[in-house]
C-alpha positions in Angstrom: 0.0 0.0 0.0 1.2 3.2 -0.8 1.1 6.4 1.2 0.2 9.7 -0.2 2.7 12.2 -1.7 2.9 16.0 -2.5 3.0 16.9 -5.8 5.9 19.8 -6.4 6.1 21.7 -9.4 8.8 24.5 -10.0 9.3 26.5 -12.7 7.6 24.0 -15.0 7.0 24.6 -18.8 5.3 22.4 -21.6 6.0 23.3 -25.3 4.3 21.8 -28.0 7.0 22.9 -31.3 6.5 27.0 -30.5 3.3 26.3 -28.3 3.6 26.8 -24.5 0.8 24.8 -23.3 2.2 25.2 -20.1 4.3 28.3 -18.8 6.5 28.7 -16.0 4.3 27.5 -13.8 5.2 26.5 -9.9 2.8 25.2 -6.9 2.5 22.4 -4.4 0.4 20.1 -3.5 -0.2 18.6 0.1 -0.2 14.6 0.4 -3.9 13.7 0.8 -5.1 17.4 -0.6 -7.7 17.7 -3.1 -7.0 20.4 -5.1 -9.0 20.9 -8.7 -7.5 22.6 -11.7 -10.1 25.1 -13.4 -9.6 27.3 -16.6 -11.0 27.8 -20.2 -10.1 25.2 -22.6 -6.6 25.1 -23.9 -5.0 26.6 -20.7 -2.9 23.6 -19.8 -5.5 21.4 -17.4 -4.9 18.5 -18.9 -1.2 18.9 -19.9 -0.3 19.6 -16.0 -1.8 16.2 -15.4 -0.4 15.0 -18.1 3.2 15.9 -16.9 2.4 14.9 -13.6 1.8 11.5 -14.4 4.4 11.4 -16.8 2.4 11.1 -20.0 4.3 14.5 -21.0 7.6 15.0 -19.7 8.1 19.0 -19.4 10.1 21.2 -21.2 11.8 22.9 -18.3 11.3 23.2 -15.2 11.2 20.4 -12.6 8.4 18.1 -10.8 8.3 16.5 -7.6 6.8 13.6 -6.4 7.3 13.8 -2.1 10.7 14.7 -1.8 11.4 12.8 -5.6 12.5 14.2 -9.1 10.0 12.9 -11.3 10.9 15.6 -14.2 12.7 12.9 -16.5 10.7 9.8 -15.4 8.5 7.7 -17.5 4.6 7.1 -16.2 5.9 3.7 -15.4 8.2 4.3 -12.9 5.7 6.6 -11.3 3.5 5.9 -8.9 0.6 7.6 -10.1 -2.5 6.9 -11.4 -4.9 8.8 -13.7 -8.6 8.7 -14.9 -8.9 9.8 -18.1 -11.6 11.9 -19.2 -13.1 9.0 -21.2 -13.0 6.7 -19.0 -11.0 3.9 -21.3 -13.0 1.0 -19.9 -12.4 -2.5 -21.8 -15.7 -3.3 -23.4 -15.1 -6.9 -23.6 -14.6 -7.1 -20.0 -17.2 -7.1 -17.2 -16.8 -4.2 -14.9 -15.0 -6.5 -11.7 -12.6 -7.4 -14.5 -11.5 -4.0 -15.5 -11.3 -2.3 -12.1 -8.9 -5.4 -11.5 -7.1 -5.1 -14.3 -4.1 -3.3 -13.0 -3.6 -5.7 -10.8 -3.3 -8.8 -12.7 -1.2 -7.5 -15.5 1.2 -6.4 -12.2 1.3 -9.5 -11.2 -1.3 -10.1 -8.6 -3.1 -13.5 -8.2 -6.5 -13.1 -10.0 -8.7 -14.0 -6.9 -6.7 -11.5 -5.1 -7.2 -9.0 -7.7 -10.8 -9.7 -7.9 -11.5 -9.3 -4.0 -9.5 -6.0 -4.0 -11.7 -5.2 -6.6 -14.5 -5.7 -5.5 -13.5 -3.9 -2.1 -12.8 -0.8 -4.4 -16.3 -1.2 -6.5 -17.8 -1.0 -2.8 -16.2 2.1 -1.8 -17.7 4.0 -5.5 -21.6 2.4 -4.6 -21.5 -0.4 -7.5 -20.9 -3.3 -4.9 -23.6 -5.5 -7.0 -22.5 -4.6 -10.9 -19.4 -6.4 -11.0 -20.8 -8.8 -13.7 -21.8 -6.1 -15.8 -20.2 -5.2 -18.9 -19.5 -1.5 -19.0 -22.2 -0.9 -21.7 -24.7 -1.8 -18.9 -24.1 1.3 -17.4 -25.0 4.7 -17.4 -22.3 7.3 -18.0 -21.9 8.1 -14.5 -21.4 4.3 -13.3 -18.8 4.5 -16.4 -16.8 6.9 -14.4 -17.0 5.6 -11.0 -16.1 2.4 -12.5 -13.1 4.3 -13.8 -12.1 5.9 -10.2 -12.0 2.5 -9.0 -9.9 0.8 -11.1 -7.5 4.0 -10.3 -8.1 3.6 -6.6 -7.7 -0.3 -6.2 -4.1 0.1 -7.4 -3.4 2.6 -4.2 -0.8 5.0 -5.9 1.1 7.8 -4.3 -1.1 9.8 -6.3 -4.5 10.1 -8.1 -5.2 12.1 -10.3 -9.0 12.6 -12.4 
């Protein structure tokens, strides 16, 4: 299980060719603090999450993890995980089977996976859909089944 880290930037810039996505920008993060990014479209939202879990590595600038230099890291040797804004559920798969998918292709035993799972489908209210497929679901359930499958894997940090 892991415990919750700050999130440091300083001085961080994103650059897309002669695009700055992202400028200069520097804040922290508490471990355990919920903290929302708001702003027009094409202000950077996304790419700040992006660099934070490492899907974009940043220009200049550098990102901490706790007390870890992240900056140059690939999203797998983060600890971080991310709901993306369309959710990415497998369609094929019944909704216990993609909240537990991080687990099994980590290496977890499946009937572990599935009863950590389950524990995390619990904690979003869909304790009783786990043999749904995701098209069973409203949008909403979608989602929650999304923050679960983020949750059950216990990262330093979450990000959605």
């Amino acid at each position: 299980m892991s415990t919750p880290q700050s999130v440091r930037f300083e001085g961080v810039t994103k650059a897309f060719g002669a695009v700055r996505a992202v400028r200069d920008v520097s804040f922290g993060i508490e471990a355990g603090e919920l903290v929302t990014l708001l702003g027009p479209s094409g202000c950077g939202k996304t790419t700040t999450l992006r660099m934070i879990a490492g899907l974009e590595l940043a220009t200049e600038g550098r990102i901490f993890i706790g007390e870890r230099d992240v900056t140059a890291l690939p999203a797998t040797a983060r600890d971080v995980a991310m709901v993306f804004q369309s959710y990415a559920l497998f369609p094929h798969m019944t909704v216990l089977d993609n909240v537990a998918y991080g687990l099994t292709v980590s290496g977890s035993r499946r009937r572990d996976a599935h009863a950590q799972a389950q524990e995390a489908l619990g904690l979003v209210g869909l304790a009783d859909y786990g043999k749904r497929l995701p098209s069973e679901l409203s949008g909403g359930q979608q989602q929650r089944v999304a923050v679960a499958r983020a949750v059950v894997l216990e990262p330093e940090v979450l990000l959605f």
